[in-house]
C-alpha positions as CSV (number, residue, x, y, z in Angstrom):
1,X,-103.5,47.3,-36.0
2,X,-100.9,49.7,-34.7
3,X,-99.3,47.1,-32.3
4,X,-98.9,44.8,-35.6
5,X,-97.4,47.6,-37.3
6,X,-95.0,48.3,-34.0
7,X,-93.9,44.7,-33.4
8,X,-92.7,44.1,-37.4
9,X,-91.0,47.4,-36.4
10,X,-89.0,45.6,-34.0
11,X,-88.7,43.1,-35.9
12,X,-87.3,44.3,-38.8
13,X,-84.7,46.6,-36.8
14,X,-83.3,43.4,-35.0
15,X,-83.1,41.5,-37.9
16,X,-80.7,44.3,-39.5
17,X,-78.6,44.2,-36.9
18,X,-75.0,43.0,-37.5
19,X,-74.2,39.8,-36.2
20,X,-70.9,39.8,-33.4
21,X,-67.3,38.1,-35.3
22,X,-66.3,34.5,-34.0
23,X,-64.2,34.8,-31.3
24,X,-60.5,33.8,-31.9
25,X,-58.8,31.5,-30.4
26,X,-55.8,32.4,-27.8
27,X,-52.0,31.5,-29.1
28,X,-50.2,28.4,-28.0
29,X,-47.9,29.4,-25.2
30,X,-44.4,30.4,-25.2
31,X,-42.1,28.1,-23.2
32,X,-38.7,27.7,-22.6
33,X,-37.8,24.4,-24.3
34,X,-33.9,22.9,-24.0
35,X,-32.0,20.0,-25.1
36,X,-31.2,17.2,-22.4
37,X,-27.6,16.3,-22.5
38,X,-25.5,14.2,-20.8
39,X,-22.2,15.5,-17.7
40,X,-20.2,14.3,-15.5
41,X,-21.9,14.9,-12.2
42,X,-21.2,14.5,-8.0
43,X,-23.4,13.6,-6.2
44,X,-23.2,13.2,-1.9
45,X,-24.9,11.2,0.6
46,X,-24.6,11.7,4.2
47,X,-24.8,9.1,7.2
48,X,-25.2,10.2,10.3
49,X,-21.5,9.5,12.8
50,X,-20.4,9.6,15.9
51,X,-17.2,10.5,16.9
52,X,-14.5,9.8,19.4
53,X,-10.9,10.7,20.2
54,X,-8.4,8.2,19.2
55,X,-7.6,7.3,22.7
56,X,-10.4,7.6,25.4
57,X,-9.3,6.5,29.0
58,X,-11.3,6.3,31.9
59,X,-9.3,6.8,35.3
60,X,-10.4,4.8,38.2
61,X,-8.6,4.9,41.5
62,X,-6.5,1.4,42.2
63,X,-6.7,1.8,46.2
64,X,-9.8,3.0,48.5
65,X,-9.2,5.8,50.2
66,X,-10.3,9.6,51.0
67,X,-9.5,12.0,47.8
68,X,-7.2,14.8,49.1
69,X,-6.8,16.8,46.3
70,X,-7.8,17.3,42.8
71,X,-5.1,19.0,40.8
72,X,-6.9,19.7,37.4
73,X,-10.1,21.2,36.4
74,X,-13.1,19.8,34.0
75,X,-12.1,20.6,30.3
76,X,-8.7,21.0,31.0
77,X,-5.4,19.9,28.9
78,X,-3.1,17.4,30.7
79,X,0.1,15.7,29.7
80,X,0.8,12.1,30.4
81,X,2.3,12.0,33.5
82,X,1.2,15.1,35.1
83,X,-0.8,14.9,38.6
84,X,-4.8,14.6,38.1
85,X,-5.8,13.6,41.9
86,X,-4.3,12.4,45.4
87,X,-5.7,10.0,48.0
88,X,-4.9,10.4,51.6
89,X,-1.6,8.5,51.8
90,X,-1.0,8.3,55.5
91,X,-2.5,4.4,56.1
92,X,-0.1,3.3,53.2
93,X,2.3,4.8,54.2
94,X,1.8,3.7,57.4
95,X,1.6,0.2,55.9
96,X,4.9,0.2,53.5
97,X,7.0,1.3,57.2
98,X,5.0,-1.3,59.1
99,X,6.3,-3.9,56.0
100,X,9.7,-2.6,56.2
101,X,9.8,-3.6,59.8
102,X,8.8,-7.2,59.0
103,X,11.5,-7.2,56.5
104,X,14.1,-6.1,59.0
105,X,12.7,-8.9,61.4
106,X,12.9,-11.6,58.8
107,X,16.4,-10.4,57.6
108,X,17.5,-11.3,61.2
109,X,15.8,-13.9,61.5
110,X,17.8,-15.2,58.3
111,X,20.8,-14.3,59.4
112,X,20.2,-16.0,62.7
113,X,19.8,-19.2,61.1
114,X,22.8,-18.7,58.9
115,X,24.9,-18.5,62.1
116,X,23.4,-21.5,63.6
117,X,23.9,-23.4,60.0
118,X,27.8,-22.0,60.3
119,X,28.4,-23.2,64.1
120,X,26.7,-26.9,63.2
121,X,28.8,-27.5,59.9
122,X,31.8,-28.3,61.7
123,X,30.7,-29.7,64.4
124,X,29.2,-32.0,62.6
125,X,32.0,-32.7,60.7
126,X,34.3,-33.6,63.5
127,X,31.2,-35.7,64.5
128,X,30.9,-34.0,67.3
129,X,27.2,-33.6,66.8
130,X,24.5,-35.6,64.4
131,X,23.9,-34.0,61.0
132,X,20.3,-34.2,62.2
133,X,20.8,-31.0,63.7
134,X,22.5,-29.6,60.8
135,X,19.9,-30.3,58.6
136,X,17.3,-28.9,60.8
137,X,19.5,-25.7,61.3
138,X,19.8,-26.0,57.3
139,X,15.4,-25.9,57.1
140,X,15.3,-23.3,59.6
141,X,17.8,-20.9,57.5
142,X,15.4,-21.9,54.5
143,X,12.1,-20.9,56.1
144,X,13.7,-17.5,57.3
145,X,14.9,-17.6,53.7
146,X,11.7,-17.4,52.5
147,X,10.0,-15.2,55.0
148,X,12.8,-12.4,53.9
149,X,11.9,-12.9,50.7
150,X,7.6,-12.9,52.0
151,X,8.6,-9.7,53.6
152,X,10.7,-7.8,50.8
153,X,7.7,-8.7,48.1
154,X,5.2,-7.4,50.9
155,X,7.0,-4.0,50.9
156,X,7.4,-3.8,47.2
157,X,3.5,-4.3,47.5
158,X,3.0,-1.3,50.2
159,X,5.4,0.8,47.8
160,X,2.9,0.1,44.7
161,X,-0.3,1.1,46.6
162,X,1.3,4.4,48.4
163,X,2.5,5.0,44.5
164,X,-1.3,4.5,43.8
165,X,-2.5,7.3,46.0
166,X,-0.7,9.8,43.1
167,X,-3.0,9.3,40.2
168,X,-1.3,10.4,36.9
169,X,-2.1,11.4,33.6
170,X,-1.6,8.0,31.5
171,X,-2.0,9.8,27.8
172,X,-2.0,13.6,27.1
173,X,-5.6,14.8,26.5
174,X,-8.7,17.0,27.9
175,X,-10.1,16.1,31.0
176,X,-13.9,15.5,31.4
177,X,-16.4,15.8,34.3
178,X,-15.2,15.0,38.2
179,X,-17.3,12.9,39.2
180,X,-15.8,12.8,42.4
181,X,-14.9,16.0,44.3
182,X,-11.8,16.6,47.0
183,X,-13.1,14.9,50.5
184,X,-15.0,11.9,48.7
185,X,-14.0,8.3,49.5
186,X,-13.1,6.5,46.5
187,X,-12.7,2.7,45.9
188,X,-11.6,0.6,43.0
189,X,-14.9,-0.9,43.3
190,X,-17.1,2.3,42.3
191,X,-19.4,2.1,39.8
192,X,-18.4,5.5,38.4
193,X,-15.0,6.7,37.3
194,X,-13.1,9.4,38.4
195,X,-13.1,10.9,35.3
196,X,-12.6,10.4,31.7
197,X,-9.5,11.5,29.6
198,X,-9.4,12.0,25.8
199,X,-6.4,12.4,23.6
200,X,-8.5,14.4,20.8
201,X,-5.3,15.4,18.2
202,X,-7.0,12.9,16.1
203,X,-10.5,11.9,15.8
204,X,-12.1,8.9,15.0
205,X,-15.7,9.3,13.0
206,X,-17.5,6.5,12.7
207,X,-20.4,5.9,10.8
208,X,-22.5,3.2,8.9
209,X,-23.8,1.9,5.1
210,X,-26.5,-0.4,4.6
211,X,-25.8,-3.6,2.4
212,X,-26.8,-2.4,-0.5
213,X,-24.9,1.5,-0.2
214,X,-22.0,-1.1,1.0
215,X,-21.9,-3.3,-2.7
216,X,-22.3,0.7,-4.4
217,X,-19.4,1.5,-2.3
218,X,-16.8,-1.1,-3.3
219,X,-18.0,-0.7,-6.8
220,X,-16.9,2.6,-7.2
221,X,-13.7,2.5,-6.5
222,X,-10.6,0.3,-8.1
223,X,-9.0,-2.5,-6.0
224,X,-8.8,-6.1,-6.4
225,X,-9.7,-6.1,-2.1
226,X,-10.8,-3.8,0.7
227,X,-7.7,-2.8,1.5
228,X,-6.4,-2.2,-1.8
229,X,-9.8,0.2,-2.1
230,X,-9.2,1.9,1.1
231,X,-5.6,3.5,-0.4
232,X,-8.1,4.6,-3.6
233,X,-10.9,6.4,-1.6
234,X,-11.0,10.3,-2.3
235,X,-11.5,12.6,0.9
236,X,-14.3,12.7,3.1
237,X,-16.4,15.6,4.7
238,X,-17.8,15.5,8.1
239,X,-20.7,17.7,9.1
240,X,-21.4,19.4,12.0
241,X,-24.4,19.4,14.4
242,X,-25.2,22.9,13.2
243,X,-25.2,21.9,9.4
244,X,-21.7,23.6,8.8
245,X,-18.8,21.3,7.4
246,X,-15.8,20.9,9.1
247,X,-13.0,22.7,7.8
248,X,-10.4,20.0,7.4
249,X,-11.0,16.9,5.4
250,X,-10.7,13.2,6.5
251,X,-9.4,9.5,5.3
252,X,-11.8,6.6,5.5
253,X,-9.2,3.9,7.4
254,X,-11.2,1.0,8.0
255,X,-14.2,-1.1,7.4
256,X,-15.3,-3.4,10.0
257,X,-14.9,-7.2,9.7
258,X,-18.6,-8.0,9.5
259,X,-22.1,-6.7,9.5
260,X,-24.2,-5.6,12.3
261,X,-27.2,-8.8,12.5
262,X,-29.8,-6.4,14.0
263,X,-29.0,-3.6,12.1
264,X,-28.2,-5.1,8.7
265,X,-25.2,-2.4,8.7
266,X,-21.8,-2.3,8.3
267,X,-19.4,0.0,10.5
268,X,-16.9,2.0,9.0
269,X,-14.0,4.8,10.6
270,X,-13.2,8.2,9.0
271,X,-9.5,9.8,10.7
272,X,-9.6,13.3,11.6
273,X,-7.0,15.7,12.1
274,X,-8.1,18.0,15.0
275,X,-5.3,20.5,15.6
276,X,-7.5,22.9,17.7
277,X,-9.3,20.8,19.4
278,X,-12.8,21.9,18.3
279,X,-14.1,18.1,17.6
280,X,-14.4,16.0,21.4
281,X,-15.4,12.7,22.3
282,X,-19.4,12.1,22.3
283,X,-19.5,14.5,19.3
284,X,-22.1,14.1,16.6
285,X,-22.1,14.6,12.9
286,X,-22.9,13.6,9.7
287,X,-20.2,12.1,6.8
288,X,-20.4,13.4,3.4
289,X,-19.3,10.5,0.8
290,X,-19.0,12.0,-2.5
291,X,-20.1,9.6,-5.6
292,X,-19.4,10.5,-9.5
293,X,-21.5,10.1,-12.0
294,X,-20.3,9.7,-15.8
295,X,-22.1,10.3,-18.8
296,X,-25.6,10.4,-17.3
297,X,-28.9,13.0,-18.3
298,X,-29.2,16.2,-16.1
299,X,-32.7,17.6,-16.1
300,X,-33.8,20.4,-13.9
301,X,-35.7,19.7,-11.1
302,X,-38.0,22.6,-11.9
303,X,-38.8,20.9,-14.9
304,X,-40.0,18.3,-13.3
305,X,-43.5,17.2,-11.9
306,X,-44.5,14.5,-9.4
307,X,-47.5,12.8,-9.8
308,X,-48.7,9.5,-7.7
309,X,-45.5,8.9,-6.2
310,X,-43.8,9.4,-10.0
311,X,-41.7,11.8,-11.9
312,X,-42.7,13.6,-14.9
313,X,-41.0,15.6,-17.6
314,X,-43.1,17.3,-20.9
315,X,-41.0,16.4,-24.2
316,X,-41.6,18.2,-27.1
317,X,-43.1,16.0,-29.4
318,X,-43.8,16.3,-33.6
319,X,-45.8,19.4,-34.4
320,X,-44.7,21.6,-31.1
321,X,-46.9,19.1,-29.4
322,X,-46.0,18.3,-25.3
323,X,-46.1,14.6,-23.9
324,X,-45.6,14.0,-20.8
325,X,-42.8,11.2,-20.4
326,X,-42.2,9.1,-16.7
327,X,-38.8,9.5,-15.9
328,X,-36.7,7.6,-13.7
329,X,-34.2,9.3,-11.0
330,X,-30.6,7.8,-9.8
331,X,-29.5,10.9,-8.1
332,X,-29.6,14.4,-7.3
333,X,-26.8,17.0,-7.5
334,X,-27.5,20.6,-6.7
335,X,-30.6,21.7,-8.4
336,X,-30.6,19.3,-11.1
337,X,-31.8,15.2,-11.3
338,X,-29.6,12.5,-12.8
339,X,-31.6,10.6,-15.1
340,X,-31.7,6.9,-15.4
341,X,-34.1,5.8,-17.6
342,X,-37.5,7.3,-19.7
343,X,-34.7,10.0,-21.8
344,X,-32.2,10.0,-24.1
345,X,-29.8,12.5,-25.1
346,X,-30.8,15.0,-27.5
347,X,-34.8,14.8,-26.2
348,X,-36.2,18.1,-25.6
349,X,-38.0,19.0,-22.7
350,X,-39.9,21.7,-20.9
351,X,-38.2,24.2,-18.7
352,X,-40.8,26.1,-16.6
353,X,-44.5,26.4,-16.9
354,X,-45.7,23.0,-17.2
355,X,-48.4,22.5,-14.1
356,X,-50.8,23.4,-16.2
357,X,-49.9,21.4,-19.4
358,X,-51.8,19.0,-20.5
359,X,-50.5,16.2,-22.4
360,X,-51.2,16.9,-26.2
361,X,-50.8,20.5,-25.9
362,X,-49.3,22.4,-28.1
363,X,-46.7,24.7,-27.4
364,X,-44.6,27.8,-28.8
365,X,-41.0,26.6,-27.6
366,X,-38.9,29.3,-26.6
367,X,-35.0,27.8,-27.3
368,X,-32.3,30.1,-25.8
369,X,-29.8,28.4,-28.1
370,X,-32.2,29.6,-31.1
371,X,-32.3,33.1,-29.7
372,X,-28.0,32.7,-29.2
373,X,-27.8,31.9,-33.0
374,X,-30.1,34.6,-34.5
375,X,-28.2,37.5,-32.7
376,X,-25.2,35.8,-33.9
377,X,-26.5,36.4,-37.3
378,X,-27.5,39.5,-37.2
């Protein structure tokens, strides 16, 4: 009996007990909302160049010989015309007196038959003598003739090849490796040259554009033809190897006459000024072709989210509700996508705080330009 009486008790007290309030539910979040609008924006693409001094000369030797001296060091400055290497001289010059002396010899020889030619003319004329022997007096001063002749171009020859043991500068530029050291033998025939010579006060940059950057690239830009669009083409930037950008600007002077059939590619030259002669031949880079956009949607990249090889953006829809809208990208500048398609000016979007959205949600949207106006009122 008491245990009936204790568990009604119990009973009783739990029933009086108050019952716990509903819990409420949390607040829609507060996001930064803006408008999308539409700018003038630059964007930049870069193709990777190669670059090269506007005159790059290899110098070979033009006789064999041994190299006697080397006049210039690698990386050196040189003026056309001033002395790079020597070749031992002495067996030309040993050959231009030995062609001298045939000269001399043939020069008698000529004048030997022109004596003969004067004693016979007269002789013959009296007819004391056949004009046989006139006329082969006549041959005789015409072969020594010619052997003169033989002998003075043989000369000139030695003369050119003891010039050849002086190698000379042919343009102003920088010097690059020596191949060949002082006491080498050198011969026209070697595979290697001497060295290589650059004239670097201007630089050529060339670099490449697929077909389809190609048709973009002549669109861009007035001109009935290529030329015409090559005087209307704004200033381009070259990049260094390190990333930094050089600190003078170039001129894009010339498109190639055709595309590249392996490559699909088209080659194109940038002119550089390079008064200090920081950029050299074998050089790498990367060209920087600006491209502006008009009148097209900017949206935030960090309003943005990628999803199955797609771009998202949340709009805000009727009732503060958030959908999420695909969005399609032409271009980036800075920080900021250039819309193509999926927006329209006016559409607002969210700013920040979107990877956990769902689409459907509702929102509190936080508009800076709302916050602007009502201080204004105040």
């Amino acid at each position: 009996m008491k245990n009936l009486i204790l568990a009604i008790s119990i009973f009783t007290l739990y029933s009086c007990k108050p019952k716990p309030e509903a819990a409420q539910a949390p607040p829609p979040p507060l996001l930064p909302v803006t408008s999308v609008n539409s700018a003038t924006q630059t964007t930049y693409q870069e193709y990777p160049a190669s670059i090269e001094g506007t005159v790059n000369v290899e110098v070979r030797p033009q006789v064999s010989g041994a190299l006697d001296r080397v006049y210039v060091d690698e990386g050196a400055y040189v003026s056309a015309g001033q002395r790079i290497f020597k070749i031992n001289e002495q067996p030309f010059r040993a050959a231009l007196n030995n062609a001298l002396a045939s000269l001399h010899a043939a020069e008698a020889a000529q004048t030997n038959a022109q004596l003969d030619v004067n004693k016979l003319t007269p002789l013959v004329a009296n007819k004391v003598v056949s004009d046989y022997q006139l006329k082969n007096a006549q041959a005789a001063y015409q072969v020594a003739k010619a052997n003169v002749e033989s002998a003075r171009a043989n000369v000139s020859t030695a003369r050119i090849n003891l010039g050849y043991t002086l190698i000379k500068a042919p343009v102003s530029g920088y010097i690059g490796r020596l191949l060949k050291k002082q006491g080498s033998l050198v011969s026209p025939q070697d595979a290697q040259e001497l060295t290589q010579l650059s004239d670097v006060h201007n630089v050529h940059v060339y670099f490449s554009l697929g077909e389809k950057d190609f048709v973009h690239f002549k669109e861009q830009y007035p001109g009935e033809t290529l030329k015409d669009k090559l005087k209307h083409l704004p200033p381009v930037n070259l990049l260094l190897a390190d990333g930094s950008a050089y600190a003078k600007a170039g001129h894009i002077d010339m498109i190639d006459g055709q595309f590249d059939k392996t490559t699909g590619a088209i080659t194109l030259r940038a002119n550089f000024i390079n008064p200090n002669g920081l950029l050299r031949s074998g050089n790498t880079g990367k060209i920087r072709l600006s491209l502006q956009h008009s009148n097209v949607l900017v949206v935030p990249e960090s309003a943005t989210i990628e999803m199955q090889d797609k771009v998202f953006v949340f709009a805000l829809a009727d009732s503060n509700k958030v959908k999420r809208v695909p969005i399609v990208i032409g271009g980036k500048s800075g920080d900021n996508y250039l819309v193509t398609e999926g927006l329209k000016a006016g559409d607002q979007i969210v700013l920040s705080g979107i990877d956990h959205l769902q689409e459907g949600a509702v929102i509190r949207p936080d508009k800076p330009a709302d916050k602007i106006a009502a201080v204004t009122k105040k």
